[in-house]
Residue, then its C-alpha position, 0 to 999 in steps of 0.5 A: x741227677x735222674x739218671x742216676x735215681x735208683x729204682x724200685x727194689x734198687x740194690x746195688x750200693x755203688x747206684x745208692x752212693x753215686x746217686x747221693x753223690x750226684x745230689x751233693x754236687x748238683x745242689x752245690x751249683x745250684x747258685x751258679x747254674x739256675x736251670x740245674x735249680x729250676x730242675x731240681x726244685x721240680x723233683x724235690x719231693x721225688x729226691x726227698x722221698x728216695x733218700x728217705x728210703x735208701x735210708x730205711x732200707x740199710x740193715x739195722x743190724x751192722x754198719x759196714x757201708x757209707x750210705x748212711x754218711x752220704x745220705x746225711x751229706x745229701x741232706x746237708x747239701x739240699x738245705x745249703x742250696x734250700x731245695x728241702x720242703x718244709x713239710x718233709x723235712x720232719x719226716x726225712x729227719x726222723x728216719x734218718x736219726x731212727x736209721x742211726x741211733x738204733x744201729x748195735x754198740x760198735x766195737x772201739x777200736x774196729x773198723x764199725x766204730x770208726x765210721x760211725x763216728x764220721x756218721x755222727x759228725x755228719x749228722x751234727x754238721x747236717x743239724x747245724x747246716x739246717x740251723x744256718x740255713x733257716x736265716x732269720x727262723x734258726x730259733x724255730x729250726x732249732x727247736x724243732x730239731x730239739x723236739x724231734x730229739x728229746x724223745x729219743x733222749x728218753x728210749x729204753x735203749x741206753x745206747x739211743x740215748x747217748x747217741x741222742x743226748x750227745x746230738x744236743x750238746x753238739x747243737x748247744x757247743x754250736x749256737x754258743x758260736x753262732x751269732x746270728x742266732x736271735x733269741x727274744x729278750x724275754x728268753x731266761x727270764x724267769x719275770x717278763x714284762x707283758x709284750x709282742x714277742x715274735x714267733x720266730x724269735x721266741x725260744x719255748x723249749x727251755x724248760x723241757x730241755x733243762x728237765x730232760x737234760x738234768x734227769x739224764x744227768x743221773x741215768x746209769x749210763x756214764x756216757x748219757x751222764x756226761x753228754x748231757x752235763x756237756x749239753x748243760x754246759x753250753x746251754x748254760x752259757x748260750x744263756x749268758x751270751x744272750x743275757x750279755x746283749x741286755x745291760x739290764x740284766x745283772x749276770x754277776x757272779x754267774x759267769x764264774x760258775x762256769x769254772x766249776x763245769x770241768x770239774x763237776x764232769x770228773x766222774x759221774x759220781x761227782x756229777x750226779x752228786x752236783x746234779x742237784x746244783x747244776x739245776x739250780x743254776x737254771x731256775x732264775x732263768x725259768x718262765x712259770x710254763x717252763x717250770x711246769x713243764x719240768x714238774x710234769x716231767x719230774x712227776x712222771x719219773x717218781x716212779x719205780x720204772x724211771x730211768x732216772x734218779x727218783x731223788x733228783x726228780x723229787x727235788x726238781x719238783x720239790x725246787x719249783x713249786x716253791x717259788x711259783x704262780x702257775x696258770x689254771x690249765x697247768x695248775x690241773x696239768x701238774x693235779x692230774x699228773x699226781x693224780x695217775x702217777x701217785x698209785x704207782x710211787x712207793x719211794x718215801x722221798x718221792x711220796x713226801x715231795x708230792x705231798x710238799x707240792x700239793x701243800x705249798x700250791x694249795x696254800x698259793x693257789x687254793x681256788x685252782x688246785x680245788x677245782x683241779x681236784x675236783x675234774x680229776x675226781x668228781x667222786x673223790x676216789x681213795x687217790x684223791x683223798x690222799x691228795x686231799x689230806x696232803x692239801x689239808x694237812x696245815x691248819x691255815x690251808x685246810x682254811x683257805x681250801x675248805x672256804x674254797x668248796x664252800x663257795x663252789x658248793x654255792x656256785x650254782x650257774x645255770x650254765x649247762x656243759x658236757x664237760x666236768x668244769x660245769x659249776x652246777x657238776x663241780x658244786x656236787x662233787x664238792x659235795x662228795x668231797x666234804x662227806x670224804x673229808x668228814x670221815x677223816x680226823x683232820x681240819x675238824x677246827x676249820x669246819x666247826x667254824x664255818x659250820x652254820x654256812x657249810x650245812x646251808x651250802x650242802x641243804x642247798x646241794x640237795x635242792x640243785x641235785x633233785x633238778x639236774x639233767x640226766x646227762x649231768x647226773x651221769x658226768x658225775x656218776x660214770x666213774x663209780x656206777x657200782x656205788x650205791x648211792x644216787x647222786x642226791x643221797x650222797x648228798x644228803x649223805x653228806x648232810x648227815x656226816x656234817x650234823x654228825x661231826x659236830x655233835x648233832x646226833x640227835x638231830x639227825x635221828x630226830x629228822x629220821x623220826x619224822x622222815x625228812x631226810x626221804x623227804x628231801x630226796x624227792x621233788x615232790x616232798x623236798x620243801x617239806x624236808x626242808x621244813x623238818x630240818x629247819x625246825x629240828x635245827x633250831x633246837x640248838x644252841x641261842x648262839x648257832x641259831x643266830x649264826x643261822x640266822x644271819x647267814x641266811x639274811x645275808x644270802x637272801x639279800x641278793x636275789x638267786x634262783x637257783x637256791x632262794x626258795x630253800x633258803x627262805x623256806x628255812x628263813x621262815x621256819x627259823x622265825x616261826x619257831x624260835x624267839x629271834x626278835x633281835x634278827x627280826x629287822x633283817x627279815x623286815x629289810x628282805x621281805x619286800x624284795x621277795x615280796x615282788x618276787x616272780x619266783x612261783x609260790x615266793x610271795x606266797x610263802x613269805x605272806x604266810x611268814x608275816x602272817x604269823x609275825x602279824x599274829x605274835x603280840x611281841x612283834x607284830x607292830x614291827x611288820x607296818x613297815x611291810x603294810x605299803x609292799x603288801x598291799x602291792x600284792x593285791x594288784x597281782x594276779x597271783x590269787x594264791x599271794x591275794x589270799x594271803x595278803x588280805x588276812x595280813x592287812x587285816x590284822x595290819x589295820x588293828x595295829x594302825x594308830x591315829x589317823x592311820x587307819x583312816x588313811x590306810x583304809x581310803x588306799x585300800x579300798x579301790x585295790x580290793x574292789x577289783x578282787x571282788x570278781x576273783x576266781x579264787x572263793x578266798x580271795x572273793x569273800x575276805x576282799x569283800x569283809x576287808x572293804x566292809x571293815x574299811x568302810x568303817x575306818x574312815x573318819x574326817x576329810x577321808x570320809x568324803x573321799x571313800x564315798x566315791x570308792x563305796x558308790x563303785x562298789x555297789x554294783x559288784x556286791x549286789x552281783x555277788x548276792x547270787x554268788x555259788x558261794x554262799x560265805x561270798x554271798x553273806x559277805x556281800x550282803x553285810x557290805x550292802x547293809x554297811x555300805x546303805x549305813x555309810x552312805x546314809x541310804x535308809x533303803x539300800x541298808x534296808x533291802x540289802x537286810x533282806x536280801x532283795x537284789x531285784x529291789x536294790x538294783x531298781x533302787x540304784x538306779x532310781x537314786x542317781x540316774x546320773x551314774x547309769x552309764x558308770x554301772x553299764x561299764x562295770x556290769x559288761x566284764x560280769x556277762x564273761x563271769x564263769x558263774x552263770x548266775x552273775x551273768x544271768x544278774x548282769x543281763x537282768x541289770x543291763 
């Protein structure tokens, strides 16, 4: 066989054609003689490779010679005698179709057309030898030789499409007579129960092959037309031969559909006519991938350049969506399809079906097709408005998809991506979307009626957009660098055009007014932004108000960081400008887990809350049930909540009836005490004037009790008689002189009137010798005091 291989630049045609001839006859005693198949299987490759190359070297323009048809014979003889590598099998086949399918018309009755015919039937023997051959993987041989067809289906070239097209209908009339074909049960069904459905059996390509096939059913060149209504034909009834081998399936009423066949082939006009019912016949054996993979198909021959019928693609699209659930990665395949291709359909049959596809999978699938839309187009350009009018075009879907942005808008993970399915970068291109949408007259119902919780949503877009990362800033923004508008302001753009939408005018000039809508737009100011929008809110209806109200308690009643601030900034601003005593107990039921909140300056801001609740006499008795989470702050080290929390309890204990006071004020005691060294000058002077306060609330059995507490405290406040302060240093005198009355101790209360600490601390000890060692132990932590005179006393006292 070598000795006939053709050399570099090799010429001659008899050397090509007695080289091809030697590859047939040797491969064909390969089952005879093993050595001849040990040497052939050596230069396989080498023999692979030079009929490749015969082939690329024969004249595109003529078909005259047998090369072609010898060659394609080589293959064939080859794969009987499994002499071709897999991995250049692809290669070989593909410059052989290329070799042939572009060759030019030949004339019908020379003697050109004659031998291309022969070649033609070669090349279809060759296909199904290479069928064959596979064994128990003619499944996936057959596929693979559909993939490399299919594109040629679809030149612009009608000669290579016929020639193509009619390959695969060769290859369907043959597996309708080829029973040892194994094909998966779960192949033409469009339902199939979950199971381990092997590779080699599995059968994927049905669904590209139904589009392609019934898209080529209505090109203009008859011979395309008819060859694939007869590859339609035979996958039709390869179909129906598989189901047969599964009595579970009921074919009734299918196989007479075969009858109708020959007569939809008469004419073309009658096939493209009949195109329509051909497909549907095909539907109940889709799987939903397969469908999809037809709309896509379908989708990009909507526009004018399509080979194909325009009207046939959109009832193929307008047919499958109808009845079908599809996966989110197709769900955004068949959006960015409409996506890139809408711009370029005109046809009104063609538009109304994307218009229909975008309706009916919204209404089945609106989380899917709202998240598509949204990686398509952060920045909702003019095509994605139009599709978004098309998904709100019917009332109860405009429902469903405009909760859908509400709940992405509230979707504020923290979890960080470079990729546009980022919840933190979809929650702000909903944003966007929601300004667009609001200049449209469309679902104007639907938004009223969520209206309290979509202005929240967007409130709290502003916040998340002052915190994101530069890189995520230009995720969203790298579409549309010409416009104007920062990220956050068109956020607070968006807030805006809702106020505006629904009848709110003045308060968006009145938040001007008062610059809260600049003020949100910075980290520095936002909080007090949102207080200014908070107030002019509540200038609304009762009704709105409330509706606020308990949105607001509904959402802080789970703890979320990334929005709970704002949210309780607004809370709080709601309960200190309008009467909502009816809301109040939900405040009540909140508070305490905010209360142990590490969120900084959240114990704080809800303390000021309750302060001011402390303070109206219609509600005030309402907050003892806040008292016990109160005093917890006391035990923190957050001196800004301590100051807040000592005025609150103030006013707590002037509510307290019966023997609650007594009992309060004995709990109290110890907590404030260790608030006396506090660095905060507050937080020092309003414990101290608390304890003296408390001292005095204690009556009965508690007396006994708080003698203890007052006796610890004795130490402290005589240090604190030298505190720079000098409101802390008053405040310690007065406690001496109470505590001396408390105790019965005619000389403390007297040398605490004067201010004689050299005295008192003589007096401490002289009282009760007894208790030096306790007042070494609290005078050691005053010798690391930041005030030089406290540790200057504590070294006198030591």
């Amino acid at each position: 066989c070598l000795s006939f291989c053709p050399l570099p630049g090799w010429q001659q045609e008899a050397q090509k054609l007695s080289f091809l001839a030697a590859v047939c006859t040797l491969c064909g005693t390969t089952n005879v003689d093993y050595s001849i198949r040990d040497i052939l299987s050596f230069y396989q490759l080498e023999m692979m490779m030079i009929i490749e190359r015969v082939l690329q070297e024969e004249p595109t323009d003529r078909l005259d010679t047998m090369v072609r048809q010898q060659a394609i014979l080589a293959i064939t003889s080859m794969s009987r005698a499994g002499l071709l590598l897999q991995e250049k099998k692809n290669s070989i086949l593909q410059t052989c179709f290329c070799s042939i399918f572009h060759l030019p018309l030949q004339d019908i009755q020379g003697p050109g057309a004659f031998l291309y015919s022969k070649t033609l039937a070669t090349m279809d023997s060759m296909l199904q030898v290479l069928v064959r051959s596979a064994g128990t993987l003619g499944v996936l041989e057959l596929q693979n030789i559909l993939q490399l067809l299919l594109p040629y289906t679809s030149s612009q070239l009608a000669e290579v499409q016929e020639r193509a097209t009619g390959r695969i209908a060769r290859l369907a009339n043959f597996i309708t007579t080829y029973p040892l074909l194994q094909v998966c049960p779960c192949f033409a069904q469009s339902k199939v129960r979950r199971h381990q459905c092997s590779k080699s059996h599995h059968f994927g390509m049905l669904g590209r092959l139904v589009g392609h096939l019934t898209l080529s059913c209505t090109c203009k060149n008859k011979g395309t037309c008819h060859e694939a209504a007869e590859a339609l034909h035979h996958l039709h009834t390869f179909i129906l031969q598989q189901r047969s081998k599964w009595p579970w399936l009921d074919d009734t009423g299918q196989v007479q559909v075969q009858e109708g066949w020959q007569k939809m082939q008469a004419s073309d006009i009658s096939l493209k006519r009949c195109a329509s019912k051909i497909f549907l016949m095909f539907t109940k054996y889709l799987h939903h991938s397969d469908r999809a993979e037809i709309i896509l198909m379908a989708i990009k021959n909507l526009t004018p350049s399509s080979k194909y019928s325009i009207s046939m693609a959109a009832h193929m699209v307008h047919v499958l969506v109808a009845d079908s659930a599809f996966r989110p990665a197709k769900v955004l395949n068949i959006v960015w399809a409409i996506y890139r291709n809408l711009p370029t359909v005109r046809a009104v049959v063609a538009l109304r079906s994307l218009d229909r596809a975008l309706l009916v999978l919204t209404e089945k699938q609106p989380r899917e097709m709202l998240v598509s839309l949204l990686q398509c187009s952060p920045t909702c350009t003019s095509v994605a408005m139009v599709m978004w009018k098309a998904m709100l075009s019917k009332p109860e879907v405009a429902e469903k998809v405009l909760h859908e942005l509400l709940s992405t808008l509230m979707n504020h993970s923290l979890r960080k991506t470079s990729t546009k399915d980022n919840p933190r970068i979809l929650s702000l291109a909903a944003a966007r979307a929601i300004s667009k949408i609001l200049l449209e007259p469309i679902c104007q119902k639907q938004v009223q009626a969520i209206f309290p919780q979509l202005f929240l949503a967007l409130l709290f877009q502003v916040s998340l957009t002052t915190e994101l990362a530069p890189q995520e800033v230009n995720i969203f923004w790298q579409e549309q660098q010409q416009d104007l508008l920062t990220p956050i302001r068109s956020a607070v753009q968006s807030m805006r055009m809702l106020l505006c939408s629904m009848g709110f005018q003045s308060q968006v000039l009145a938040i001007e007014a008062q610059g809260g809508w600049d003020a949100l737009v910075s980290t520095q100011t936002h909080l007090m932004g949102v207080r200014v929008v908070a107030r002019e809110m509540m200038e609304t209806q009762r009704l709105l108000r409330s509706t606020f109200f308990s949105h607001l308690a509904e959402l802080l009643s789970v703890e979320d960081p990334t929005w709970e601030m704002v949210a309780m900034v607004f809370f709080t601003e709601m309960l200190a400008y309008t009467n909502l005593s009816e809301e109040l107990d939900h405040a009540l039921e909140i508070f305490p887990m905010y209360l142990r909140s590490q969120c900084v300056g959240m114990p704080s801001l809800v303390l000021k809350a309750i302060l001011r609740l402390t303070e109206r006499p219609d509600l005030a008795r309402k907050t003892l049930v806040l008292l016990p989470h109160v005093m917890e702050r006391l035990q923190s080290s957050d001196s800004d909540a301590s100051a807040l929390a000592l005025p609150v309890l103030s006013n707590m204990l002037w509510l307290l009836e019966g023997k609650m006071p007594s009992f309060t004020a004995l709990a109290l005691a110890d907590k404030l005490r260790t608030l006396f060294s506090d660095e905060s000058d507050t937080v020092r002077e309003h414990s101290i004037r608390l304890f003296h306060y408390t001292v005095g609330l204690v009556v009965d059995a508690e007396k006994k009790k708080m003698k203890k507490e007052v006796y610890d405290s004795l130490l402290p406040l005589l240090f604190h008689l030298h505190d720079q302060n000098k409101s802390v240093a008053k405040a310690s005198q007065e406690a001496l002189c109470s505590a001396g009355q408390f105790l019965k101790w005619r000389q403390l209360a007297q040398l605490a009137e004067t201010a004689q600490a050299w005295r008192i601390s003589e007096c401490l000890l002289y009282r009760n010798r007894s208790r030096a060692n306790d007042y070494l132990h609290q005078s050691q932590p005053y010798l690391q005091s930041p005030q030089e005179l406290l540790r200057l006393e504590a070294v006198r006292f030591i």
